[in-house]
ZAMARGU-4260 file (C-alpha; in steps of 0.2 Angstrom, whole numbers, plus 5000, padded with zeros to 4 digits):
<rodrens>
0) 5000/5000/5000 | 5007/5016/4994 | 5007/5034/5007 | 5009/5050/5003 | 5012/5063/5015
5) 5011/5082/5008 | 5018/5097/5018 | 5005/5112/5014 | 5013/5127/5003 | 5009/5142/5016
10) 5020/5154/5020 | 5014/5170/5032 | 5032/5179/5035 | 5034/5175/5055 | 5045/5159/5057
15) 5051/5154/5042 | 5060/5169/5040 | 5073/5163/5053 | 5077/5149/5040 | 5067/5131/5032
20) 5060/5121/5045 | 5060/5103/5043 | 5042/5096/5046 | 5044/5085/5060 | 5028/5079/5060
25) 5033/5067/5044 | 5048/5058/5050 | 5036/5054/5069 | 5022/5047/5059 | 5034/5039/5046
30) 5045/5030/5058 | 5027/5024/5069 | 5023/5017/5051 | 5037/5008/5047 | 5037/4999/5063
35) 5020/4994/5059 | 5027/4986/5040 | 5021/4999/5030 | 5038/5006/5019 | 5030/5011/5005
40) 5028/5029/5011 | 5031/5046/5001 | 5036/5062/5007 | 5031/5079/4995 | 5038/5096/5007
45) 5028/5109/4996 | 5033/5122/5006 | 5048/5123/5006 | 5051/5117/4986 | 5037/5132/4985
50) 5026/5118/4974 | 5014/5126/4966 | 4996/5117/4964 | 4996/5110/4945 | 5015/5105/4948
55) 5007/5095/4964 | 4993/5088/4956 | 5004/5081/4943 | 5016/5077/4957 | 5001/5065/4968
60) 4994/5058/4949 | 5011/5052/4945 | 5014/5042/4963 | 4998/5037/4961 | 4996/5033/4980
65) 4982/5023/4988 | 4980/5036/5004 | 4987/5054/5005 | 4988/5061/5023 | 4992/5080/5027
70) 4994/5089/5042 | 4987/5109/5046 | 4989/5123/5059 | 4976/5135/5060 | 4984/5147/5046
75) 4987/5132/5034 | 4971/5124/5034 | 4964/5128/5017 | 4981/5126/5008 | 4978/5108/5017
80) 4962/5104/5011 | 4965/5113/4995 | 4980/5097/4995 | 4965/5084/4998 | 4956/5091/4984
85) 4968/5090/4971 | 4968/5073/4978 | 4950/5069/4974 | 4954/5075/4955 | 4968/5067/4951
90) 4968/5050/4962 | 4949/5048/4967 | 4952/5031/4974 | 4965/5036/4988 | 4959/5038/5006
95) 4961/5057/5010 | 4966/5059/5028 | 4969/5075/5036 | 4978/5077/5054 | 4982/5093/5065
100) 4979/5104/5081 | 4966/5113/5069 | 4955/5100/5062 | 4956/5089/5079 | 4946/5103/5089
105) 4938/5111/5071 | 4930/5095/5063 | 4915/5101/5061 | 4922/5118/5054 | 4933/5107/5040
110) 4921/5095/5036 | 4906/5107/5033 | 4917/5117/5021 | 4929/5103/5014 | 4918/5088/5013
115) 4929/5078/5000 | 4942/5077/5015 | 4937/5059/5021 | 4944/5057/5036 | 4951/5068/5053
120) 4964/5061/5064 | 4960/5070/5080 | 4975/5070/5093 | 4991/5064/5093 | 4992/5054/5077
125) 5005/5037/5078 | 4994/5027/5085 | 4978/5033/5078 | 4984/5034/5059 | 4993/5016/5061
130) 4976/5008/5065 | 4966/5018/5052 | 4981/5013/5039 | 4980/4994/5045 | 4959/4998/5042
135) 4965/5001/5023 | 4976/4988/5020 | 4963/4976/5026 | 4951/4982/5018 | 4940/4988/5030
140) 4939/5003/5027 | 4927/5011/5028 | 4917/4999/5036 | 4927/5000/5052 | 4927/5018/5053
145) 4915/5018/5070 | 4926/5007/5078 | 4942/5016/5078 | 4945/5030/5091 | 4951/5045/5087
150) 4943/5048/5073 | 4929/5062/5063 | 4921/5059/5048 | 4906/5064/5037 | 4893/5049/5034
155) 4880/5056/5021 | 4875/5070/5032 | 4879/5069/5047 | 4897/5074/5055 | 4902/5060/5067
160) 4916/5059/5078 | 4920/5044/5087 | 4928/5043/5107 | 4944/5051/5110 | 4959/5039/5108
165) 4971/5038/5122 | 4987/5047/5123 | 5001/5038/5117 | 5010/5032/5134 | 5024/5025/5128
170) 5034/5041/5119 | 5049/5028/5117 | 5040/5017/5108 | 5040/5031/5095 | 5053/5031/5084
175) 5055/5046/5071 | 5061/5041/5055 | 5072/5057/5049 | 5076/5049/5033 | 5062/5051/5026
180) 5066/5071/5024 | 5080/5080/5010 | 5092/5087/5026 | 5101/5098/5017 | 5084/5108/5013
185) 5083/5116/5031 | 5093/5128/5034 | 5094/5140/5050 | 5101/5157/5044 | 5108/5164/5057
190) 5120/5150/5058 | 5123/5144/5041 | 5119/5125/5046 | 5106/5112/5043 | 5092/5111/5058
195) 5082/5099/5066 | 5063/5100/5076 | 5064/5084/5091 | 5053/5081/5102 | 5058/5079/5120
200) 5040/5082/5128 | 5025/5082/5124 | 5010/5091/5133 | 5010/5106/5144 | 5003/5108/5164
205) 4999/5127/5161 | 4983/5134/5153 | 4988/5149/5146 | 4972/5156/5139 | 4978/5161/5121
210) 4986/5142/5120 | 4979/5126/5112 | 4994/5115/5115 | 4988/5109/5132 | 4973/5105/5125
215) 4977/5096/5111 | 4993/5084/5119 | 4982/5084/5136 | 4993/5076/5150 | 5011/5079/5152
220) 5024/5065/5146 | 5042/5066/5144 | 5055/5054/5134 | 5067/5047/5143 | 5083/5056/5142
225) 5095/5044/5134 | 5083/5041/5121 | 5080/5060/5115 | 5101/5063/5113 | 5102/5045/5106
230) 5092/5054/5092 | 5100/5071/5092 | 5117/5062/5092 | 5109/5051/5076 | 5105/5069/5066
235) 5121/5076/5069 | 5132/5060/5063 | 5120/5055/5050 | 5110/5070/5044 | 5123/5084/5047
240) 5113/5094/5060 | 5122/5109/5068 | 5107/5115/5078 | 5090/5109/5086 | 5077/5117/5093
245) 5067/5107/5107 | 5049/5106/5100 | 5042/5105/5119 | 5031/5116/5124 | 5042/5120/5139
250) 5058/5109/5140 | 5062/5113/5158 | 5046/5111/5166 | 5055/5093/5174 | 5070/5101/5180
255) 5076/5083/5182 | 5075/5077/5169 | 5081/5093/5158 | 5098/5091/5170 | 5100/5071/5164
260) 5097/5077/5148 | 5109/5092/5148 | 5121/5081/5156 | 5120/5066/5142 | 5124/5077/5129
265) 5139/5085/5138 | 5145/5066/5141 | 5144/5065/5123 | 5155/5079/5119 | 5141/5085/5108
270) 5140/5102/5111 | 5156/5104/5103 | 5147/5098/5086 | 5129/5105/5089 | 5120/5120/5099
275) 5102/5123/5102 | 5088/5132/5107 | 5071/5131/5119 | 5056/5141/5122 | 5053/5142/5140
280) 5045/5151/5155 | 5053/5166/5162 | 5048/5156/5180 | 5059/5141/5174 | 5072/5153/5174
285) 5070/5162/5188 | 5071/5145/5196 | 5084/5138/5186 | 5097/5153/5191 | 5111/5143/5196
290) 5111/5130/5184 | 5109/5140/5169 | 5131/5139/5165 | 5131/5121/5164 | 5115/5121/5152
295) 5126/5134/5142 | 5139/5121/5145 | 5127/5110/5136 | 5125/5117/5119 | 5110/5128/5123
300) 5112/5145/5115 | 5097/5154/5113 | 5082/5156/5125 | 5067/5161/5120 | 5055/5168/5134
305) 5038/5168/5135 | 5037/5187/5142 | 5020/5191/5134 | 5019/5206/5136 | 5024/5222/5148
310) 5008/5227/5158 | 5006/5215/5172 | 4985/5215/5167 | 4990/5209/5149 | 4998/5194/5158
315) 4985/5190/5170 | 4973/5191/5157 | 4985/5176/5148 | 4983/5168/5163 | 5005/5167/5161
320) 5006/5165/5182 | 5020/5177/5179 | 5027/5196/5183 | 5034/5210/5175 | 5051/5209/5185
325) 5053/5195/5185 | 5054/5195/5166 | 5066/5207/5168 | 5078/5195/5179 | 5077/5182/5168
330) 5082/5191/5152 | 5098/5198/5164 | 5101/5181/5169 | 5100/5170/5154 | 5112/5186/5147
335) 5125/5183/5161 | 5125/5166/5156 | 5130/5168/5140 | 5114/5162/5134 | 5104/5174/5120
340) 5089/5179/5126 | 5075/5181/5113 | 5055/5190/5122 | 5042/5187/5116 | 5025/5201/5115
345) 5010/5198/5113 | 5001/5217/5105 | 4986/5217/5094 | 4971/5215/5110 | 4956/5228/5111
350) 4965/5239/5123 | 4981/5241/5113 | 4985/5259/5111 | 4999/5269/5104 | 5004/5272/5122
355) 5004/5253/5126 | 5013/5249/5112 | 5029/5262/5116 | 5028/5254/5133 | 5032/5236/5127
360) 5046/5244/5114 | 5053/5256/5130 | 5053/5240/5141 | 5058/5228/5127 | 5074/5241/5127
365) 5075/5242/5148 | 5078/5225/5150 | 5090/5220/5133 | 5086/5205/5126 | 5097/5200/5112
370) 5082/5198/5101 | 5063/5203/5103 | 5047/5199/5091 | 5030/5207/5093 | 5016/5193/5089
375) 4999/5199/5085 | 4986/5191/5094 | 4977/5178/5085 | 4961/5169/5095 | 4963/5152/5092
380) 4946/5149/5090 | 4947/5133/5101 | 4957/5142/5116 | 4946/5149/5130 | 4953/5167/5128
385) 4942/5165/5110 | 4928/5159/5121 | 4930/5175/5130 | 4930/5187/5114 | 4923/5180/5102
390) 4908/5194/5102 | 4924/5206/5096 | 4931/5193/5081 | 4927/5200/5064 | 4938/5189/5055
395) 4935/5172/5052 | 4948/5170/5035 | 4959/5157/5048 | 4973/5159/5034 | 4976/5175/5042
400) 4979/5167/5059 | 4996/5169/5059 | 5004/5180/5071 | 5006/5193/5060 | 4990/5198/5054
405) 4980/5210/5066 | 4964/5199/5068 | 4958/5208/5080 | 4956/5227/5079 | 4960/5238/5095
410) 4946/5250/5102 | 4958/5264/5099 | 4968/5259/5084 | 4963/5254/5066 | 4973/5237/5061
415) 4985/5248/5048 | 4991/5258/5063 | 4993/5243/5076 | 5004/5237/5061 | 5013/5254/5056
420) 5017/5253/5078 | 5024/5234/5078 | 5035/5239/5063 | 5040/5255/5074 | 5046/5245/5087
425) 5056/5234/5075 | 5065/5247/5067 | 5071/5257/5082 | 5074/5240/5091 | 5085/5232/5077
430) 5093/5247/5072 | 5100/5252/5089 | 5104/5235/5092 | 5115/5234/5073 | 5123/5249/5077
435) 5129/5249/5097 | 5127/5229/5102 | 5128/5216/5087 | 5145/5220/5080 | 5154/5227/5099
440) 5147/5213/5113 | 5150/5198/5117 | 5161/5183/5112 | 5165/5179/5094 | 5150/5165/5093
445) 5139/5177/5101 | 5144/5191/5088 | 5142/5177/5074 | 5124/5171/5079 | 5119/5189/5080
450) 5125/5195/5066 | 5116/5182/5058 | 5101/5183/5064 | 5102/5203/5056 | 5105/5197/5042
455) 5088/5187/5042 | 5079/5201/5048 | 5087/5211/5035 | 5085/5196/5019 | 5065/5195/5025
460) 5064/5213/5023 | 5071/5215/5008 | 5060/5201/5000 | 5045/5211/5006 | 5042/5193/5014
465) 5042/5198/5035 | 5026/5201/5042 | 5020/5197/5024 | 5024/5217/5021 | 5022/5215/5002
470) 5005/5207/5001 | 4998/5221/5012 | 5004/5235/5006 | 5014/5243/5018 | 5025/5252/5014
475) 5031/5263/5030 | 5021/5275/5041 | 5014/5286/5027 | 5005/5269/5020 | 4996/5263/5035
480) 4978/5271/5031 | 4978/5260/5016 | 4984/5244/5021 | 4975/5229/5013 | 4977/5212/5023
485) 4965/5204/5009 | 4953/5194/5021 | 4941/5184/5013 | 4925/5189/5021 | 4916/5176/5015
490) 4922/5162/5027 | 4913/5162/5042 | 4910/5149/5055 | 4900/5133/5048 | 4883/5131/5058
495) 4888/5113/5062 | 4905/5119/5073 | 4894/5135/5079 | 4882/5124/5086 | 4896/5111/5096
500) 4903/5129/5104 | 4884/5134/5109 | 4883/5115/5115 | 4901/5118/5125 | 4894/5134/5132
505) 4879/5127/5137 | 4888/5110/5145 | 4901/5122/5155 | 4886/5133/5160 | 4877/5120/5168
510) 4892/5113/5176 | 4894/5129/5185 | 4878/5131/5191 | 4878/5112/5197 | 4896/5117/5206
515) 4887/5133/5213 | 4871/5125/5219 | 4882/5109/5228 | 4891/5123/5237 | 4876/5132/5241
520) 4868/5116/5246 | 4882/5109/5257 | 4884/5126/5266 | 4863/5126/5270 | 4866/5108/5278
525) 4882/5115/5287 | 4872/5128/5294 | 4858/5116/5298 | 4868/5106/5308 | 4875/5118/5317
530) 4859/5125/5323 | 4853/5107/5328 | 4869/5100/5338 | 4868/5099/5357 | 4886/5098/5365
535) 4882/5081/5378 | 4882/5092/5393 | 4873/5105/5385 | 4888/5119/5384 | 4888/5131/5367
540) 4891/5127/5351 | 4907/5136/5348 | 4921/5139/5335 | 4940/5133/5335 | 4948/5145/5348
545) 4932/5149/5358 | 4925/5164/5347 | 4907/5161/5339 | 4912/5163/5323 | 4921/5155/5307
550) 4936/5162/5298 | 4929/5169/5280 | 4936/5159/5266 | 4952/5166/5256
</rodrens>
């Protein structure tokens, strides 16, 4: 049986900037595959060969495959199903499977408005897509389709979607095949060198409210130590990998185990041959003070933090669990280090201002990071922030759900000046930095990485490609009042996923007012008792301490 993966061709200009990303998603669900004794399996990356769709269709007709599986972010989903269509044209017998943090929580949404995708993998997708590949070769497919978890699915009319599958439990039994991607395709600028995308954890214990990723992986796991270098050390020897960046959530979140894990790789001497980055929380690092040499000592160059943004109500909002100063000590730390700090904003809500966004660019300055990037904010529209502002989403063209794009427009602002203001910030940022720090600071590497970093900046900005500059228009301050972002106001949410949020509502509506009633009840039968107890000699009823009343609840 013949498998085609395809890689969606979307670009926005936010990440890939930096470099080409390999798609790590392939090599996961290709090595679970092979395990099972599938090896006929196919790889087309049309993002980064920048396929264009009749050179794709000709590409799937020719490989004729008997199943072609693709995978979709938010911002990617109609290039994704725009992938299974061609598919339906050109090989109308292949089983079309699509697979993702969108379509997992969005089913509804993809199948009322793709209906020729046949079938949505929902959740982690190993063990899931093994069995429904299994279903194929057997030939029961579709008759099996009810009975195998994890899955969504139109039959005539109706959307169904069967019980959740599991989490996969054991994460070692998951072995990535990375041959399946053309390595010397992936490229991180900023150092020159080929990059990889592994996977150390999967799930995350916070709920940030603008997040899906704690959602969608659900409980925490982490990979035993050993095993995660045993694959770093297999990209570097065999693959030519200079540098990785851990696809977790938030590598440090088990301290212990991030310490074995540094440690392996320094018993390995391979820091000497490969450096890497995280994402993290500033409260990690906080914690982390002391140790944050030896993970330097460990390869890991480049930090970047999760600061959110500068007023302290913008991080409550987030629900981050964090506070402004300590952002600030982190970014000093990590510095003293030797380790390049990278902070994260978040701009773009209903109360951004001009003011508000000077603040983030003069705090963004107070506290030096080596790098900084203003993300706009974009409601997942599975996250409960979404929940909480959906009344105030005008926008539902989700392949403007990028982080560049305002989605939202400010109270204040129109959504050409929230841009014309992130851009501001960019400039003055980057060109104090290219002036006074880049060339002058730190040790040689540091200088190198920097400098490198520029020059993507710089290449992105020439290429009218950051922020996708050149498709809106913009041109500088004097062309904010006519930038076009091109939304398509013609998608809107599918009555089918509307109704399932109105269903949610309703569900968590009643669960709060069954939570409230039980208080309420159990505190009436408190009181109730009280009144009825007769100490056995008769003596007043009294509180701990003597005093006739309770402590208040705090």
């Amino acid at each position: 049986m013949r498998i085609l993966f395809v890689h969606p061709n979307y670009r926005s200009g936010g990440a890939e900037i930096a470099g080409t990303w390999p798609p790590a998603w392939v090599a996961y669900l290709t090595g679970h595959l092979r395990q099972a004794g599938f090896d006929d399996i196919h790889f087309i990356d049309a993002m980064t060969d920048n396929i264009a769709d009749e050179d794709l269709a000709g590409r799937i007709e020719a490989l004729q495959p008997d199943v072609v599986g693709v995978t979709a972010i938010t911002p990617s989903i109609y290039r994704a199903e725009e992938v299974l269509r061609i598919a339906q044209e050109r090989v109308p017998g292949a089983v079309r499977v699509l697979g993702g943090v969108h379509a997992t929580f969005m089913y509804k949404q993809v199948l009322s408005e793709a209906p020729w995708v046949d079938v949505i993998v929902r959740g982690e997708g190993e063990e899931i897509l093994t069995e429904l590949m299994l279903a194929v070769q057997d030939g029961r497919w579709p008759a099996d389709r009810y009975r195998i978890k994890g899955l969504a699915f139109r039959d005539g009319e109706q959307i169904v979607a069967n019980e959740a599958a599991s989490t996969v439990k054991d994460l070692e039994a998951i072995k990535p095949d990375w041959t399946v991607l053309e390595w010397e395709k992936y490229i991180y600028i900023p150092l020159n060198t080929r990059v990889a995308i592994p996977n150390m954890a999967r799930g995350c214990p916070f709920t940030c409210s603008f997040c899906s990723q704690w959602k969608f992986w659900r409980d925490y796991r982490v990979r035993e130590p050993k095993a995660v270098v045993d694959e770093i050390e297999d990209l570097v020897e065999n693959h030519g990998v200079g540098f990785f960046i851990l696809a977790d959530e938030e590598p440090t979140i088990n301290r212990k185990k991030f310490i074995e894990f540094c440690q392996e790789l320094i018993d390995r001497d391979l820091p000497r041959r490969v450096q890497w980055g995280i994402n993290t929380r500033v409260t990690d690092i906080y914690r982390d003070r002391e140790l944050l040499k030896f993970y330097r000592k460990a390869g890991l160059v480049h930090v970047s933090l999760g600061t959110e943004a500068a007023a302290q109500m913008k991080l409550d909002q987030f629900n981050k669990e964090t506070k402004v100063d300590e952002n600030k000590t982190a970014i000093r730390l990590l510095r003293e280090a030797d380790i390049l700090v990278e902070a994260q904003f978040i701009v773009g809500l209903d109360n951004e201002t001009r003011e508000t966004l000077e603040e983030t660019y003069q705090m963004a300055w107070d506290w030096q990071p080596d790098l900084a990037n203003w993300a706009m904010y974009t409601p997942w529209p599975f996250t409960p922030l979404f929940q909480e502002l959906k009344d105030q989403v005008e926008i539902f063209d989700f392949s403007k759900y990028n982080f560049v794009t305002p989605i939202m427009k400010p109270a204040a602002m129109e959504r050409g000046e929230l841009l014309d203001g992130v851009m501001n910030n960019y400039r003055r940022f980057y060109m104090k930095k290219a002036l006074f720090h880049y060339p002058w600071r730190g040790t040689g590497y540091r200088r190198r990485y920097l400098l490198g970093c520029l020059k993507a900046f710089l290449k992105a900005g020439f290429n009218r490609t950051f922020y996708d500059l050149g498709k809106a228009g913009y041109w500088g301050p004097q062309s904010k009042d006519k930038v076009d972002f091109n939304f398509d106001e013609t998608r809107q949410i599918a009555e089918a996923q509307m109704d399932d949020w109105e269903a949610a509502a309703d569900r968590a509506a009643r669960a709060k007012e069954r939570r409230e009633a039980v208080r309420a009840q159990m505190k009436e039968r408190g009181a109730e008792r009280r009144e009825g107890f007769k100490m056995p000699n008769g003596a007043e009823v009294r509180a701990c301490g003597g005093s006739d009343q309770q402590m208040e609840n705090v």
